[in-house]
N, C-alpha and C positions, 0 to 999 in steps of 0.2 A: 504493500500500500504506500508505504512511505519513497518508495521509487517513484510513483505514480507522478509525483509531484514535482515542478521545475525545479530546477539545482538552485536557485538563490530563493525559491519563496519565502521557503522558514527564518534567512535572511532580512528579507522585506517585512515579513513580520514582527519579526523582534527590534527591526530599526522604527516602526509603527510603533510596535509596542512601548519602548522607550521614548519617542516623542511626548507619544501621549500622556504617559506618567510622569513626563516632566512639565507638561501643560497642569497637571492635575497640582500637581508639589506648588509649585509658581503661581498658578491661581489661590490655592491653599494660604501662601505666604502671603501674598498681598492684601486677601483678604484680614489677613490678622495684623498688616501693617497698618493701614489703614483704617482698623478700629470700625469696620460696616458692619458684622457682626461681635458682638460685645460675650457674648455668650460660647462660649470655651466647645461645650459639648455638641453645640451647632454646626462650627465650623469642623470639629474632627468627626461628628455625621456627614458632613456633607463631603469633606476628605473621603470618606470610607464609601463614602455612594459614590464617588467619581472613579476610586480604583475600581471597585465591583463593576463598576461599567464598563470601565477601558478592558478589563479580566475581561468582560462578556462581549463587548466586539470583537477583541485578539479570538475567542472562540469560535464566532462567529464565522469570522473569516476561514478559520481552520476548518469549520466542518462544513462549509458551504462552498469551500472553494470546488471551482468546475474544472475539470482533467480538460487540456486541450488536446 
């Protein structure tokens, strides 16, 4: 199975995958530099809802990818 799939995908994935966790971190910090939410456990929900999503597109991609 894992043949099946182009020699850099899993590549392009994990360079996806690290953008976007760096997107999530970076917005994370701003948001606590900036004092827009005041509330500690807000912003580390809404940290932990942005990896879980980035988790579940990186999935996404993996199980939906189409074989050429």
């Amino acid at each position: 199975m894992v043949q099946k799939f182009p020699k850099n995908y899993f590549l392009k994935v994990i360079m996806k995958a690290k953008d976007v966790l760096y997107a999530t971190v970076w917005s994370n910090i701003s948001l606590k530099k900036f004092n827009w939410l005041k509330n500690k456990t807000l912003v580390t929900s809404i940290f932990v809802a942005r990896v879980l999503f980035a988790s579940h597109v990186i999935l996404h991609l993996l199980i939906n990818k189409k074989v050429d």
